[in-house]
DRENDO-1510 file (C-alpha; in Angstrom, 1 decimal, always signed):
<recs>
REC; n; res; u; v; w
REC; 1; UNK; -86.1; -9.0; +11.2 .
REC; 2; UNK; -84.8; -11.3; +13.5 .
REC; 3; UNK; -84.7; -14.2; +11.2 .
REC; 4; UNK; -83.3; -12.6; +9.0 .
REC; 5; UNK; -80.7; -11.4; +11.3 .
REC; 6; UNK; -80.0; -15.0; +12.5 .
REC; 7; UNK; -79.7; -16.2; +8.8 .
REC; 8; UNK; -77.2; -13.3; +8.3 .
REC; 9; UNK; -75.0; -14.3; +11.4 .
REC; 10; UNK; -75.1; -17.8; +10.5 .
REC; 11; UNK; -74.0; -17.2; +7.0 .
REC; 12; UNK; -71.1; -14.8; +8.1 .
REC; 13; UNK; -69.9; -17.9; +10.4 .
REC; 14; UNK; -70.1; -20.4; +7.4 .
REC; 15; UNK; -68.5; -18.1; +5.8 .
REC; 16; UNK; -65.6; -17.1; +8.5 .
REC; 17; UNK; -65.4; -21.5; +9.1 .
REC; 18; UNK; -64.5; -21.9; +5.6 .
REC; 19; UNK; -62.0; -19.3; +5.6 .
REC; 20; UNK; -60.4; -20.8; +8.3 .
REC; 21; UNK; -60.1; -24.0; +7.2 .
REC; 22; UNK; -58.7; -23.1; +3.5 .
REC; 23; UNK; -56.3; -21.1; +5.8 .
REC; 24; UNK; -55.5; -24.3; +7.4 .
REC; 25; UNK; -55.6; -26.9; +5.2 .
REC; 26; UNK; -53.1; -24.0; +3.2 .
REC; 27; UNK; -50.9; -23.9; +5.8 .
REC; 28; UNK; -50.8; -28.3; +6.1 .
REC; 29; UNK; -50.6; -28.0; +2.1 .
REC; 30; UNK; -47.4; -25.6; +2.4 .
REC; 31; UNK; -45.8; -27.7; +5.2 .
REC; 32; UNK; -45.8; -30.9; +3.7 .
REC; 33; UNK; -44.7; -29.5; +0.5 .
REC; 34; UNK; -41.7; -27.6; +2.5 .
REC; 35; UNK; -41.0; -30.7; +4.2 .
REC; 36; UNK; -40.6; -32.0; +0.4 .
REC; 37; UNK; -38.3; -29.5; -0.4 .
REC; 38; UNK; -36.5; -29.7; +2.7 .
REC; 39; UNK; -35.4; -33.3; +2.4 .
REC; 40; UNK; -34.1; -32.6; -1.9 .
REC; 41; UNK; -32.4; -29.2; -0.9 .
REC; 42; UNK; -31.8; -28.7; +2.7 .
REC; 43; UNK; -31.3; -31.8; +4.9 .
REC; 44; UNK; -27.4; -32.7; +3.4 .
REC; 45; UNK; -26.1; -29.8; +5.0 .
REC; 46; UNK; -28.3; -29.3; +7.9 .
REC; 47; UNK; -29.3; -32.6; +8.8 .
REC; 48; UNK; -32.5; -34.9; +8.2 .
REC; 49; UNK; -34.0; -33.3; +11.3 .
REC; 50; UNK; -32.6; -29.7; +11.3 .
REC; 51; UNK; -30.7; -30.1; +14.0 .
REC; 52; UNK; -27.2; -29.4; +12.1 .
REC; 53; UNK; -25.0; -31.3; +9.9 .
REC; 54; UNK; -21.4; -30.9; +8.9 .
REC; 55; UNK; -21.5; -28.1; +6.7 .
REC; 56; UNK; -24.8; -26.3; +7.8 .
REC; 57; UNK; -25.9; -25.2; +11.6 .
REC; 58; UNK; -29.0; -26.3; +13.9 .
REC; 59; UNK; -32.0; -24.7; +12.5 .
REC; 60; UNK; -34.4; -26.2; +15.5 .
REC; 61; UNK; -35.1; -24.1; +18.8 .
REC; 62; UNK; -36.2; -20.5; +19.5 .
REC; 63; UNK; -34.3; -18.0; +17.5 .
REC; 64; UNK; -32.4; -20.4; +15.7 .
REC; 65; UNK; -33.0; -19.2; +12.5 .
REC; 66; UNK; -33.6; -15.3; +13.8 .
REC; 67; UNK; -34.5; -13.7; +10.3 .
REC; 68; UNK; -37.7; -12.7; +9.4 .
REC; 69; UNK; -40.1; -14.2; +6.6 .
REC; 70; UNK; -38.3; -11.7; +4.2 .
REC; 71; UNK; -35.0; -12.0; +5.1 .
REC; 72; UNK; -35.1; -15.8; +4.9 .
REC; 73; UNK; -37.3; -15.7; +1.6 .
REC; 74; UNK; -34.5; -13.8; +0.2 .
REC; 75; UNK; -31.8; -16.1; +1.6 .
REC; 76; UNK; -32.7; -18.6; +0.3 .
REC; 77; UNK; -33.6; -17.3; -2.8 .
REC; 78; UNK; -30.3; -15.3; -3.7 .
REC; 79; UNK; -27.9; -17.4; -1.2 .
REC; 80; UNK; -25.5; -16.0; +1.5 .
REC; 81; UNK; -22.0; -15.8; +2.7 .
REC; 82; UNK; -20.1; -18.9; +4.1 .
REC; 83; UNK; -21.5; -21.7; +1.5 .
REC; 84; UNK; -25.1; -21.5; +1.7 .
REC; 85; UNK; -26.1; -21.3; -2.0 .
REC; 86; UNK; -29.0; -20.0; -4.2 .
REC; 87; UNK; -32.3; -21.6; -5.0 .
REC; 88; UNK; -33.9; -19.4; -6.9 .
REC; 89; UNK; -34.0; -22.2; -9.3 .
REC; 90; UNK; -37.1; -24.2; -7.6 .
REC; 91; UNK; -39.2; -21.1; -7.7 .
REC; 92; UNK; -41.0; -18.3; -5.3 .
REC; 93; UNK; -43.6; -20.7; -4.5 .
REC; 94; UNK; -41.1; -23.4; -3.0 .
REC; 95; UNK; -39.3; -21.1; -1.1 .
REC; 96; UNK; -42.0; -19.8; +0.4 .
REC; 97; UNK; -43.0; -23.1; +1.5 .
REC; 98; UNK; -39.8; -23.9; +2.8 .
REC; 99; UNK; -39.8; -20.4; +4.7 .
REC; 100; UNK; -43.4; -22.0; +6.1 .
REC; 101; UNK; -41.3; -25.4; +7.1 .
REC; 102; UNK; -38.4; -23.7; +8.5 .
REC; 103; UNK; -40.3; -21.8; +10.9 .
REC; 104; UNK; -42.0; -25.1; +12.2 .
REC; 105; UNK; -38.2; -26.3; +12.8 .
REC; 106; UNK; -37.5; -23.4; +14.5 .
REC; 107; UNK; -40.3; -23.5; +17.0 .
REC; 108; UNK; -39.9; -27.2; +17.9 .
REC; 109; UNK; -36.8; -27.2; +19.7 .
REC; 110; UNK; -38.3; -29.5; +22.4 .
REC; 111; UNK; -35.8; -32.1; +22.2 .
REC; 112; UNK; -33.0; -28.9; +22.3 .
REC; 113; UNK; -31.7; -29.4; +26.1 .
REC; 114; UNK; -28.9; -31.7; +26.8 .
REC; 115; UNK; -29.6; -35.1; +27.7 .
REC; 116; UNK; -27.5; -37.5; +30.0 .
REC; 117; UNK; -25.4; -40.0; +27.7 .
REC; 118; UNK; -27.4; -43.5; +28.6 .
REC; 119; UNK; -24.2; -45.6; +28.4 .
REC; 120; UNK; -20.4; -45.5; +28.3 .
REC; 121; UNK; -18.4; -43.6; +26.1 .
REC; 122; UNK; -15.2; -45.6; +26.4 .
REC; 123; UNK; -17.0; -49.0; +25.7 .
REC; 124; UNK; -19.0; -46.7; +22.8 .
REC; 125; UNK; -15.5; -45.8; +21.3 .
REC; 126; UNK; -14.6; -49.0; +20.9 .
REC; 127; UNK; -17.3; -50.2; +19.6 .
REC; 128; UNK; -17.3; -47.1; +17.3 .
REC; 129; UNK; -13.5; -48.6; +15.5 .
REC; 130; UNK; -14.1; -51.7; +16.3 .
REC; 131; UNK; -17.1; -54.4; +15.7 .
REC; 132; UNK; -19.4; -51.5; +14.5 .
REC; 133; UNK; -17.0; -50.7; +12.1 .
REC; 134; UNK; -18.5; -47.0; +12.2 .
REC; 135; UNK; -15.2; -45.7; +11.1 .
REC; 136; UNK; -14.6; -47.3; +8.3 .
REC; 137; UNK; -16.8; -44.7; +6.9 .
REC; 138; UNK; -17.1; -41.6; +9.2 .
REC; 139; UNK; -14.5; -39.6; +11.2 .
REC; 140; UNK; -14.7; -38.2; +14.2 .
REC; 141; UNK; -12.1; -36.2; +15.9 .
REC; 142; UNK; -9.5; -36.8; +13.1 .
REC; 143; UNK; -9.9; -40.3; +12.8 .
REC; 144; UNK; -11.9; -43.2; +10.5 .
REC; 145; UNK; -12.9; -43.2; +6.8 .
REC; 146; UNK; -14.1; -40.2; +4.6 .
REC; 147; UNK; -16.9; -42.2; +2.8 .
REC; 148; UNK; -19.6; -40.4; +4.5 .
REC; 149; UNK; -19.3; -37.2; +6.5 .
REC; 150; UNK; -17.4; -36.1; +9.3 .
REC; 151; UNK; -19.8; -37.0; +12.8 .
REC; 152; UNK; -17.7; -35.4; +15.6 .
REC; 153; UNK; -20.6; -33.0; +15.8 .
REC; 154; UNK; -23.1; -35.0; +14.9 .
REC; 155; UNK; -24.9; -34.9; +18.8 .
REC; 156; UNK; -24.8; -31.2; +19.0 .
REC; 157; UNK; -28.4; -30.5; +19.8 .
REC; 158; UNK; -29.6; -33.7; +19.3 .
REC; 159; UNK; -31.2; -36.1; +21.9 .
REC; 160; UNK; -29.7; -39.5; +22.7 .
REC; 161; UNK; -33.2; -41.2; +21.5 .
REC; 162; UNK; -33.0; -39.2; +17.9 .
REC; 163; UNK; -29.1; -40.3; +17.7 .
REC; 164; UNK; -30.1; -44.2; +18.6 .
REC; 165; UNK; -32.8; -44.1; +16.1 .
REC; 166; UNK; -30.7; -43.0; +13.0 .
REC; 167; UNK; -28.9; -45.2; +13.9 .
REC; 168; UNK; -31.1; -48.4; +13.8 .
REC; 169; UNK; -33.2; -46.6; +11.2 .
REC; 170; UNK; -30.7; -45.3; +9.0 .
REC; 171; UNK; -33.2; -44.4; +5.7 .
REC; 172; UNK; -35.8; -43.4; +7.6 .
REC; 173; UNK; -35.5; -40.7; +5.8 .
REC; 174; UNK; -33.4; -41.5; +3.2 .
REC; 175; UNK; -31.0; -38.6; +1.9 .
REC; 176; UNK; -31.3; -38.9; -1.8 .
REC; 177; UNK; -27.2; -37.8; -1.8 .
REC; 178; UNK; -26.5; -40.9; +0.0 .
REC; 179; UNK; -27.9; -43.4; -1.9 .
REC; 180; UNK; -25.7; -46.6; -3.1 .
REC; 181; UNK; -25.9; -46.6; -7.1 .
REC; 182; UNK; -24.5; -49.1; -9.5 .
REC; 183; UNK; -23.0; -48.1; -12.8 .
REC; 184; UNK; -22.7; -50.3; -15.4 .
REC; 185; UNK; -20.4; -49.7; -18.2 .
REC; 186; UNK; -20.5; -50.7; -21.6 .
REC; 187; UNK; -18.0; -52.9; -21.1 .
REC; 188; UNK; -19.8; -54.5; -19.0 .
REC; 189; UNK; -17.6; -53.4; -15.8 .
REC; 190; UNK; -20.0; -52.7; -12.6 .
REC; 191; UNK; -19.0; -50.1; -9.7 .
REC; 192; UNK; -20.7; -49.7; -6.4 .
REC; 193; UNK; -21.1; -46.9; -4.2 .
REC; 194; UNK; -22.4; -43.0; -3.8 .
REC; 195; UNK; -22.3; -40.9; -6.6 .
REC; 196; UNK; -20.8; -37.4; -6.0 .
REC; 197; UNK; -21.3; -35.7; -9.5 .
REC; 198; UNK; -23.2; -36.2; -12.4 .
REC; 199; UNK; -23.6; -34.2; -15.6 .
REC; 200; UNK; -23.9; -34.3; -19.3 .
REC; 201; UNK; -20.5; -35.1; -19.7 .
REC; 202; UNK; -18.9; -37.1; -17.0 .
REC; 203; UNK; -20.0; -39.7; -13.8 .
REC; 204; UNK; -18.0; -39.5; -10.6 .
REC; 205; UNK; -18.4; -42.3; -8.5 .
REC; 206; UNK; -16.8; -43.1; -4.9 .
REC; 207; UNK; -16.9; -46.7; -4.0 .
REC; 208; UNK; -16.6; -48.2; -0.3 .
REC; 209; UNK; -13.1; -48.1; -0.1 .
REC; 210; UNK; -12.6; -44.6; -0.5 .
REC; 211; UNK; -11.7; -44.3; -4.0 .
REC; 212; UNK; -12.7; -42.0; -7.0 .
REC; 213; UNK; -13.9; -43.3; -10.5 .
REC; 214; UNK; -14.2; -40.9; -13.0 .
REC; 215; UNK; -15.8; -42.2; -15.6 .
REC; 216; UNK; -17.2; -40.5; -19.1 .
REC; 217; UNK; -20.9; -40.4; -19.7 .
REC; 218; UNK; -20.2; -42.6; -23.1 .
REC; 219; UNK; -19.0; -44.9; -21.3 .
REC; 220; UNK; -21.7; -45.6; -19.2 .
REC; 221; UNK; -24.4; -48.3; -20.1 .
REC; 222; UNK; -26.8; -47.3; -17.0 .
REC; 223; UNK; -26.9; -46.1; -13.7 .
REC; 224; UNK; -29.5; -48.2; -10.7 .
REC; 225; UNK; -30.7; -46.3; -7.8 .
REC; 226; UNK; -30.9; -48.2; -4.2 .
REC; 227; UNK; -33.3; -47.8; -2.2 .
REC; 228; UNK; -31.0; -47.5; +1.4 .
REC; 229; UNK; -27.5; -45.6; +1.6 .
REC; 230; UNK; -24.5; -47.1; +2.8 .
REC; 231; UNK; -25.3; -47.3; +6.4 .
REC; 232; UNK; -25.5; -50.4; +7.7 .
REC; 233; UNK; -29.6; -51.8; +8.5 .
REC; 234; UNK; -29.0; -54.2; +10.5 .
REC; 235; UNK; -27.4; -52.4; +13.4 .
REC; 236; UNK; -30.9; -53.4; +15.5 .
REC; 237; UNK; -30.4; -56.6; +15.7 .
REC; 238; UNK; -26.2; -56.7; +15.0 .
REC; 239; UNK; -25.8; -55.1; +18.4 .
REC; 240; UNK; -27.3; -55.3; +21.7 .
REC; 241; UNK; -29.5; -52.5; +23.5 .
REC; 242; UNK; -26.2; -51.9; +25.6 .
REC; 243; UNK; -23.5; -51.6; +23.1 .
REC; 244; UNK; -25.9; -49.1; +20.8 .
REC; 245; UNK; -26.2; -46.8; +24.2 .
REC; 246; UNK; -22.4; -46.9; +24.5 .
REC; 247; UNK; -22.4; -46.0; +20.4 .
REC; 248; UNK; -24.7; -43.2; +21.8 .
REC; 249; UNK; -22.6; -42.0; +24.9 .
REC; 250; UNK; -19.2; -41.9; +22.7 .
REC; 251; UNK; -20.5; -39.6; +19.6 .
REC; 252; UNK; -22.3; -37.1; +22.7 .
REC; 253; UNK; -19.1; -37.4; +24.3 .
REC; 254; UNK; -17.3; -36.5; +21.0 .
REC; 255; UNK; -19.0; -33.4; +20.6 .
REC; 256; UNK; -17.1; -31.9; +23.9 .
REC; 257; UNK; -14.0; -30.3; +23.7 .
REC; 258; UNK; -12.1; -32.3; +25.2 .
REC; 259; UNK; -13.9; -35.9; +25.2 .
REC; 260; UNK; -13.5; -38.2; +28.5 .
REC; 261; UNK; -11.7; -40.7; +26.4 .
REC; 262; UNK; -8.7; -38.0; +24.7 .
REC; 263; UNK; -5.8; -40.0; +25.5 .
REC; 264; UNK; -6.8; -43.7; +24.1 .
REC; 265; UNK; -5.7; -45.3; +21.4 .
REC; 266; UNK; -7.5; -46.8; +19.0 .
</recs>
């Protein structure tokens, strides 16, 4: 009986370990999978890291996203008030997966606490509309280019190591949305830049100086994806470790009400 009883615990804790590790290797299976779906649906509005973009909030930190499983599940399933729109489109099973991924956001809200600006803001700003050339795409506080989105927020919960890095990693991870495309059309006419809308009928393109090309879909020959957005790559190497600090120090400084650097001129 004692054997017998030994082969029976043994056997309930082979059985119990391989429960466990379905469980987790489930759980590792529906993270990276909501991480997948997280970067195609979520990350434009709410940033690449969760931390908040310009048209969606920080989902990173304790009680960020303060729903439950079934409140979110049906948010983002059915949509909600104030722009956030349905997905009911990719399916129950991505949404839960996302639901599994945005939890993970929520409870790592490490980086969360204000950090001291490493350099100066006033050097940062102009660097920022100056050799940068930041502005000739973004705007921040009412000022620079529309080509890419608004940044005057941009630092809100965000550390000034996570800032530096997207900045000298600027596709690391690379926002499908953003990505430079080049249409060719049958005339043989090319046109370079982001496009905003695509369907069966019509192609609208904006190119780096700000403009709008609406072009028909019979017109166009083809349409090549990049592999990198806009952003400049080189910014590593183009400025030094100081100048990307100040960079840094102005788009935290920014975020403030009233920024230390209000009454200069560009």
């Amino acid at each position: 009986m004692g054997g017998r009883g030994l082969w029976v615990r043994a056997l309930c804790a082979a059985l119990w370990f391989t429960g466990v590790s379905a469980e987790i290797h489930g759980q590792q299976s529906d993270a990276r999978l909501g991480a997948r779906r997280y970067m195609e649906y979520c990350a434009g509005c709410h940033g690449t890291d969760g931390r908040g973009g310009a048209k969606g909030p920080s989902l990173t930190g304790a009680g960020a996203v303060n729903r439950s499983d079934e409140e979110l599940f049906a948010i983002l399933r059915d949509g909600a008030r104030g722009g956030m729109p349905p997905f009911a489109q990719i399916g129950d099973a991505n949404i839960r997966a996302l639901v599994h991924f945005l939890r993970l956001l929520e409870n790592n809200g490490s980086e969360n606490a204000p950090t001291a600006p490493p350099g100066d803001a006033r050097a940062g700003r102009a660097l920022y509309f100056g050799k940068a050339q930041c502005s000739t795409c973004h705007m921040t506080q009412g000022q620079g280019g529309f080509m890419a989105r608004s940044i005057t927020h941009y630092a809100r919960n965000r550390t000034a190591e996570t800032i530096r890095s997207a900045i000298v990693n600027p596709d690391s991870p690379l926002i499908p949305s953003t990505r430079v495309v080049t249409v060719t059309a049958r005339d043989g006419q090319t046109l370079t830049g982001v496009l905003r809308n695509e369907d069966a009928f019509s192609v609208d393109l904006q190119t780096e100086d700000g403009r709008y090309h609406l072009l028909s879909r019979s017109d166009v020959a083809r349409i090549d994806l990049s592999d990198h957005s806009l952003m400049p790559r080189d910014y590593g190497t183009r400025l030094s470790p100081t100048e990307l600090n100040d960079i840094v120090s102005f788009l935290m400084a920014a975020d403030k009400d009233k920024p230390a650097d209000q009454g200069d001129t560009q």
